[in-house]
VMD Tcl script that draws the C-alpha trace (Angstrom):
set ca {
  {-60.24 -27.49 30.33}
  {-59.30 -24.22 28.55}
  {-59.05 -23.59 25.33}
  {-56.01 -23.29 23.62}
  {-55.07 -19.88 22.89}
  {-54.53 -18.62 19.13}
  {-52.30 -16.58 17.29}
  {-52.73 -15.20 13.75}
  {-48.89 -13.43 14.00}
  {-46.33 -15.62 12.24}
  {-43.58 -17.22 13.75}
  {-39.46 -15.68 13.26}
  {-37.74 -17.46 10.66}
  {-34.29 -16.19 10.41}
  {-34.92 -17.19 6.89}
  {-37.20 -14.22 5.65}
  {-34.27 -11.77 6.66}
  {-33.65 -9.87 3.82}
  {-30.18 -10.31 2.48}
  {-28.68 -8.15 -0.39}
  {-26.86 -9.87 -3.69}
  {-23.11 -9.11 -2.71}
  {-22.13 -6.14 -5.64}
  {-20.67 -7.59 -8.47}
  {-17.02 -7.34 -9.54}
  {-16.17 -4.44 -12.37}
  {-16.22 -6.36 -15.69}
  {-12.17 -6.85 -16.55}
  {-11.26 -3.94 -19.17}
  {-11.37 -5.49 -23.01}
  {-7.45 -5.91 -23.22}
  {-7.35 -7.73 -21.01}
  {-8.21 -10.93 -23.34}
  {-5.07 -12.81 -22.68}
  {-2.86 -11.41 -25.88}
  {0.19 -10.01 -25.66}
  {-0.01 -6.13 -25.39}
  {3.43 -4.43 -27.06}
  {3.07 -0.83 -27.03}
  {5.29 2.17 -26.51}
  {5.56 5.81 -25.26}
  {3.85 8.31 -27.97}
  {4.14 11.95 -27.47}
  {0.84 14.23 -26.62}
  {1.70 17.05 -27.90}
  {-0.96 19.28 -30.07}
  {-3.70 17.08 -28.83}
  {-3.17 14.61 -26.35}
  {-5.42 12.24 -28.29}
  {-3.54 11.97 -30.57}
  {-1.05 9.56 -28.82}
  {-3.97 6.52 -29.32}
  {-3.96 7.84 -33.21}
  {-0.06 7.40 -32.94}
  {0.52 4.30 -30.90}
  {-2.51 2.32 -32.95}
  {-0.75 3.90 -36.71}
  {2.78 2.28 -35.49}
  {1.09 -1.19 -35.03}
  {0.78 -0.93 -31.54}
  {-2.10 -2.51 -28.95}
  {-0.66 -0.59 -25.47}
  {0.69 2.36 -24.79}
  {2.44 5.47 -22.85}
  {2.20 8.76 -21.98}
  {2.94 11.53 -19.58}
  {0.30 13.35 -19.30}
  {1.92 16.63 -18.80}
  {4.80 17.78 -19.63}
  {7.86 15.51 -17.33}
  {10.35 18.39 -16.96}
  {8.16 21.54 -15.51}
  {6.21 22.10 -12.28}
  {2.69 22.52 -13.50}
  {0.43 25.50 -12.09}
  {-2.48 25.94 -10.91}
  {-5.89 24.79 -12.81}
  {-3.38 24.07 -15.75}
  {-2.61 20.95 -13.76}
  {-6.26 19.66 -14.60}
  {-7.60 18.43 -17.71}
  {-10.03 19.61 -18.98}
  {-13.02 17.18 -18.71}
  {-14.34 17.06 -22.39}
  {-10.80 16.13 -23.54}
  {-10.89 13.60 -21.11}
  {-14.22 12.02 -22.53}
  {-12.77 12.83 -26.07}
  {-10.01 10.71 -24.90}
  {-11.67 7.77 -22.94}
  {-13.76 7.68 -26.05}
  {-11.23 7.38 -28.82}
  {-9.29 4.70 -26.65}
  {-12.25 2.36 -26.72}
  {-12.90 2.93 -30.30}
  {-9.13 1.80 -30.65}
  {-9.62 -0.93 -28.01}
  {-5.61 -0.09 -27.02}
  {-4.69 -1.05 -23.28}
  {-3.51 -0.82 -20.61}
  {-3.27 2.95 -20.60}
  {0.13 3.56 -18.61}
  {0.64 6.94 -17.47}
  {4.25 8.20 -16.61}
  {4.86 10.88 -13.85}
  {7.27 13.77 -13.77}
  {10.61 13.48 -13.76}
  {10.96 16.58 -11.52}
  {8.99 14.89 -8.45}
  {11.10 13.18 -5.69}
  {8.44 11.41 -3.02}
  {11.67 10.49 -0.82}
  {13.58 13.82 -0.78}
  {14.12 15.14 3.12}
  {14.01 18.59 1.81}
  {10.60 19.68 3.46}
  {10.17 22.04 0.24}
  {10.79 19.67 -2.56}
  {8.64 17.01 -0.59}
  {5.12 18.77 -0.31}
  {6.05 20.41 -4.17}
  {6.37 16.63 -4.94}
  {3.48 15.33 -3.13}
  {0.85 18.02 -4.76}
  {2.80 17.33 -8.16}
  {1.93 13.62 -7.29}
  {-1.46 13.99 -6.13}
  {-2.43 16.19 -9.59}
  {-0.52 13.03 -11.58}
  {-2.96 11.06 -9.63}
  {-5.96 13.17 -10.62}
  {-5.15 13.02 -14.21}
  {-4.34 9.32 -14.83}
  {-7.94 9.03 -13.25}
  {-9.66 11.41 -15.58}
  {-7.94 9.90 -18.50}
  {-8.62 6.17 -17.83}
  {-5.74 5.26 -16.94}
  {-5.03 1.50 -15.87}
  {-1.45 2.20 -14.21}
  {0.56 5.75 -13.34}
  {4.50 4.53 -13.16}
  {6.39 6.08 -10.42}
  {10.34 6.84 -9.67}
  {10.90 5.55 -6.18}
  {12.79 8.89 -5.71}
  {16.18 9.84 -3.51}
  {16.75 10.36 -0.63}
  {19.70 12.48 -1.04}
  {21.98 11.91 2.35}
  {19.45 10.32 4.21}
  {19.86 6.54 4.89}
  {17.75 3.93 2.32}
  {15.49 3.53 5.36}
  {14.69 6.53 5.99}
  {14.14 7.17 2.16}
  {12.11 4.39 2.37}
  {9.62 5.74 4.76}
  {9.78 9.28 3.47}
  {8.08 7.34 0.29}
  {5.45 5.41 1.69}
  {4.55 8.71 4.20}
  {4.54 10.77 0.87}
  {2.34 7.86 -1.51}
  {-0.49 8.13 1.47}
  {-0.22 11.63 1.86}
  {-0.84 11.93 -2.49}
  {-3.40 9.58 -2.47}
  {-5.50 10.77 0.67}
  {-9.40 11.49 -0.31}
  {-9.16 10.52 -3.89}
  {-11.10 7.69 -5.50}
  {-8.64 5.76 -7.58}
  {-10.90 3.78 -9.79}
  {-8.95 0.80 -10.58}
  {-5.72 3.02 -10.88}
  {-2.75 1.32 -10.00}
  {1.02 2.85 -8.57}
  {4.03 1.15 -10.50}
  {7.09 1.68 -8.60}
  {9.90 1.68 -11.37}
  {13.40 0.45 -10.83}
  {16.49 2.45 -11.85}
  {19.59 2.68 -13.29}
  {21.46 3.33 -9.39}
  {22.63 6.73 -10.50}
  {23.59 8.79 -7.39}
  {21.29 8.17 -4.56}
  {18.57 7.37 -6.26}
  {16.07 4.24 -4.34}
  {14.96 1.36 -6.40}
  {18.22 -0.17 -8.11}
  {17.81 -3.43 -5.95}
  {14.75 -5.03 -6.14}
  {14.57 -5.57 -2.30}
  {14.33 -2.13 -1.90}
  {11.16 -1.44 -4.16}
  {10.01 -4.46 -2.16}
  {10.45 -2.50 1.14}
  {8.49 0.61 -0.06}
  {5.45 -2.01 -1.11}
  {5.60 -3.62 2.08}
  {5.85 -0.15 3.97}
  {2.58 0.78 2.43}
  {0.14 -2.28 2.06}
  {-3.30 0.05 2.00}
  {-2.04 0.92 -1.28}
  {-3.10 -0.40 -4.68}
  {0.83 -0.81 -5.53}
  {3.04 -3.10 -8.10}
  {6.03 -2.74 -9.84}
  {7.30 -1.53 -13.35}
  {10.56 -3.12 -14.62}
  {13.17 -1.46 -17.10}
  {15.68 -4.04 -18.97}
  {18.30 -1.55 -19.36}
  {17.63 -0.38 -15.80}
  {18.29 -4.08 -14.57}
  {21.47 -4.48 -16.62}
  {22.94 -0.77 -15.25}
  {22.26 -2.01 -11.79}
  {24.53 -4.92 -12.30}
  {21.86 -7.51 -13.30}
  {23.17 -9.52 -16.25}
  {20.02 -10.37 -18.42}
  {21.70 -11.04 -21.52}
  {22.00 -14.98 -21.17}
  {20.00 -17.63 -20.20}
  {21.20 -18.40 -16.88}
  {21.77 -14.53 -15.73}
  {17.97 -13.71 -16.74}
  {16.58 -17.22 -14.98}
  {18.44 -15.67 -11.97}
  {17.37 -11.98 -12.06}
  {13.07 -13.62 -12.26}
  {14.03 -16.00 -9.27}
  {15.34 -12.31 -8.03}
  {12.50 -10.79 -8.51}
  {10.14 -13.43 -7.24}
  {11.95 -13.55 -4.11}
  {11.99 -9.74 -3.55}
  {8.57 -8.00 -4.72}
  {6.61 -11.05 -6.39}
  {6.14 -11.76 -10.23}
  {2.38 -11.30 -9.36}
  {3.13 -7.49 -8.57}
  {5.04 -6.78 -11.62}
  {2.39 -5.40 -14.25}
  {4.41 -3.94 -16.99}
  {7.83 -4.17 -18.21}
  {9.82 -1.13 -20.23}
  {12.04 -2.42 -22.78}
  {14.79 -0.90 -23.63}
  {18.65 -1.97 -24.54}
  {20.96 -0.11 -23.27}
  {23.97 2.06 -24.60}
  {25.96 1.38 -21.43}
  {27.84 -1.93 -20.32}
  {26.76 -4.30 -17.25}
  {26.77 -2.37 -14.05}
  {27.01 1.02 -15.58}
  {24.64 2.48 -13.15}
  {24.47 5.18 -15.93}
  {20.96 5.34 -17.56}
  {21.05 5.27 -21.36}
  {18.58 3.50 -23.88}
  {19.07 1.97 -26.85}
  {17.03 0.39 -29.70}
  {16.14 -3.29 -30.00}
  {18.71 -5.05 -30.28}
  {21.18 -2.64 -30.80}
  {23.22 -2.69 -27.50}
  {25.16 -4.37 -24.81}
  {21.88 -6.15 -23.67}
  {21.14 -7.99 -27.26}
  {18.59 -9.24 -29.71}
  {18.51 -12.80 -28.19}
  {18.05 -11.99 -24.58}
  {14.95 -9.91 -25.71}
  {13.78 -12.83 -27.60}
  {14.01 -14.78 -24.24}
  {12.17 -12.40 -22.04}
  {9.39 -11.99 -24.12}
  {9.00 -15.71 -24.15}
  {9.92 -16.46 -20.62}
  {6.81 -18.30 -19.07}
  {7.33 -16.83 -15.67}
  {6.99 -12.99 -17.33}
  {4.52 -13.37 -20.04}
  {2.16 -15.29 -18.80}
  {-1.12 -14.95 -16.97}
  {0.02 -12.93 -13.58}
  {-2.51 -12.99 -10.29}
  {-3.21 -9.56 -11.17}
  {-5.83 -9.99 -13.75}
  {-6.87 -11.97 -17.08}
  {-4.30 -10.94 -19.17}
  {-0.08 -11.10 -19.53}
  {1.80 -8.31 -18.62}
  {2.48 -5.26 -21.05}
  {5.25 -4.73 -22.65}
  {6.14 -0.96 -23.22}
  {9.13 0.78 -25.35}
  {10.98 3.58 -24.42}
  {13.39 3.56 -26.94}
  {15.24 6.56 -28.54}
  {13.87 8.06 -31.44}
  {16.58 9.35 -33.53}
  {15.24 9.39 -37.05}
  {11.83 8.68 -38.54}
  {10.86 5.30 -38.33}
  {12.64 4.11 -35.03}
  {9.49 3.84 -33.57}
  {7.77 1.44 -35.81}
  {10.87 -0.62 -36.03}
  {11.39 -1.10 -32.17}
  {7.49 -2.33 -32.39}
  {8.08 -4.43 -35.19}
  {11.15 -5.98 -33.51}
  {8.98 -6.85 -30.53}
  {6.32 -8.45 -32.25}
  {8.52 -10.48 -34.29}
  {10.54 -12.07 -31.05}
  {7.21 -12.84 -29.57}
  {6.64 -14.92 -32.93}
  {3.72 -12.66 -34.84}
  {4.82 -12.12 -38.31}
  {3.17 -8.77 -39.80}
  {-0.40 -10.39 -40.88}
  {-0.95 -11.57 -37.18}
  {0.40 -8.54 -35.29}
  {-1.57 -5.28 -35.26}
  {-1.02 -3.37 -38.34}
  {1.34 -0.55 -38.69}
  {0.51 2.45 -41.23}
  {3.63 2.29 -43.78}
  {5.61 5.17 -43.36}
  {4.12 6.64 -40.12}
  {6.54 7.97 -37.28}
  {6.22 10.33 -34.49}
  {9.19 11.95 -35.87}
  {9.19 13.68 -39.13}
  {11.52 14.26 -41.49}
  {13.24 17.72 -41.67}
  {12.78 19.99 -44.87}
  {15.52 19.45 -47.29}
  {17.62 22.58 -47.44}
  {17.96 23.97 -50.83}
  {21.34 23.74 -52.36}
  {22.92 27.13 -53.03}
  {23.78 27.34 -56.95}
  {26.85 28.42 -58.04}
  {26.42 32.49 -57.99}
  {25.42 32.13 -54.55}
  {28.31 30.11 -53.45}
  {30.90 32.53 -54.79}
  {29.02 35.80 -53.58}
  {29.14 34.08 -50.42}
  {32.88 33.52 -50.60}
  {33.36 37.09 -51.61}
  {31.29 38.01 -48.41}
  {33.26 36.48 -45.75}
  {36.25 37.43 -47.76}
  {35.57 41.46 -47.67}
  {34.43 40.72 -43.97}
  {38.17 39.26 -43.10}
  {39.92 42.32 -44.83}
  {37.65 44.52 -43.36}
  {38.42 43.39 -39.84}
  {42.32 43.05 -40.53}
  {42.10 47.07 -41.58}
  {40.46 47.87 -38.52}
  {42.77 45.69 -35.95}
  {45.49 47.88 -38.34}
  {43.85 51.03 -37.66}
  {44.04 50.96 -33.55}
  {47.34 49.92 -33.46}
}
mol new
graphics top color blue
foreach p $ca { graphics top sphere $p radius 0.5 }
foreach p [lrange $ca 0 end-1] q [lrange $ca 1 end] { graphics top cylinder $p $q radius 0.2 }
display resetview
């Protein structure tokens, strides 16, 4: 009988295979806690910090920027910013706790526009947006879906979602996400009809997109938001078309221009054809303020609203707290007397003696020229 032979090497358990912990989500930014984030579109200019110090002094807890400026092609490295003002920036925002960051692009870049020129200018003018938004922080970089100026919506359509790949192609967005904004219909211009913003999201599904809605942009485009029924049927609208849970942030704005306008003018709160009331009902509507799929928190609500004279701004943010029910202790506090826009020197009044000498001035200068006209006849 033989001996039975003996092994000192272990058996295979599939067991013992080594099996890394799956990496764990990003922890959701602080705002998004749940509240409701009001905020609207502060101006960078001296320091672009400075538009936290100026959206948190007008009682703000969100807000917008461009971060550029919207009406020039930038150049060359002064497309970039610099990176310790983006720290300085990222820094100061967290200190103020204010978000989401929303970032708008230039107004000069058309992503849909056949003209081979204006296209790549738009796509590196895109791409640089892009770059920034990152280095700043930036939860969300609104877009204009662009026009495709004689060529058919389709085509314009494509032309988009070929140009949003070709933008974002080797960068690392970080969380950054692409708001496609509607608009006002004027000209050519895509994006007046929700199904069509819907057709650009749908022609590029690789990309971390979602949608940015303007009030007064609805009502130009013929979508009647000022009563109960016409705003319960623009959401169903919109749910049918791009989603509610791809809508992130909404501008408001009234508008200076009746129902179907297609002609893109803002107005304060409250103060146009749109109305106090139907503000008051889209804050408050449960399908637009509440939790969305895209995250922990309600979507933002951002104004765009003219500033005219000093104060506008804090009273368009007061406004919207107020119709979401926060009286001034529970909203965020607003520094009394603050504006973006300052009040012009008072021009001294001439006295008397001046007046007169210059009455006598233009006088002499009348007779003068009469004696001259005289002279060459």
């Amino acid at each position: 009988m033989t001996d039975p032979q003996h092994t000192t090497e272990p058996g295979y358990d599939i067991a013992d295979e080594y099996r890394p912990e799956p990496p764990q989500p990003p922890p959701a930014p602080l705002w998004m806690d749940g509240s409701i984030r009001v905020g609207i579109h502060t101006s960078i200019a001296g320091d672009i910090a400075q538009a936290l110090d100026s959206a948190h002094r007008l009682g703000c807890n969100a807000l917008q920027i461009f971060s550029l400026s919207p009406r020039m092609w930038p150049r060359g490295s002064g497309s970039r910013i610099a990176e310790t003002d983006a720290a300085r920036f990222r820094a100061r925002r967290a200190e103020l706790q204010l978000g989401p960051l929303v970032v708008h692009d230039n107004y000069l870049i058309n992503l849909a526009s056949p003209d081979p020129v204006l296209r790549v200018r738009s796509i590196q003018a895109f791409h640089d947006e892009l770059v920034r938004a990152v280095a700043l922080g930036a939860d969300f970089l609104v877009a204009h879906p662009g026009s495709g100026r004689g060529s058919s919506a389709r085509q314009a359509i494509e032309e988009m979602a070929r140009a949003l790949r070709q933008a974002t192609r080797g960068l690392k967005l970080d969380g950054l996400r692409i708001l496609l904004e509607n608009t006002s219909g004027m000209g050519t211009a895509l994006g007046a009809r929700f199904e069509e913003l819907a057709a650009i999201l749908d022609a590029a599904p690789d990309l971390p997109l979602g949608v940015c809605l303007d009030t007064a942009h609805m009502f130009h485009a013929g979508y009647d938001i000022r009563t109960e029924a016409g705003l319960e049927r623009t959401v169903e609208a919109i749910e049918r078309t791009v989603g509610l849970d791809r809508v992130f942030v909404l501008h408001m704005n009234d508008s200076k221009t009746p129902l179907g306008s297609r002609v893109d003018r803002h107005e304060h709160i409250g103060k146009g054809k749109v109305g106090l009331e139907a503000f008051r009902r889209i804050l408050n509507h449960p399908m637009l303020s509440t939790k969305g799929a895209h995250g922990l928190a309600g979507r933002a609500f951002i104004l765009e609203t003219p500033l005219e004279a000093p104060g506008d701004d804090r009273r368009n943010v007061r406004t919207l707290w107020k119709l979401v029910g926060m009286t001034a202790r529970q909203a965020p506090g607003a520094e009394d007397g603050f504006s973006m826009l300052r009040r012009p020197a008072k021009r001294k009044k001439k006295t008397k003696a001046a007046t007169q000498r210059a009455q006598r001035a233009r006088k002499a200068n009348r007779a003068n020229r009469a004696k001259r006209a005289g002279n060459r006849r």
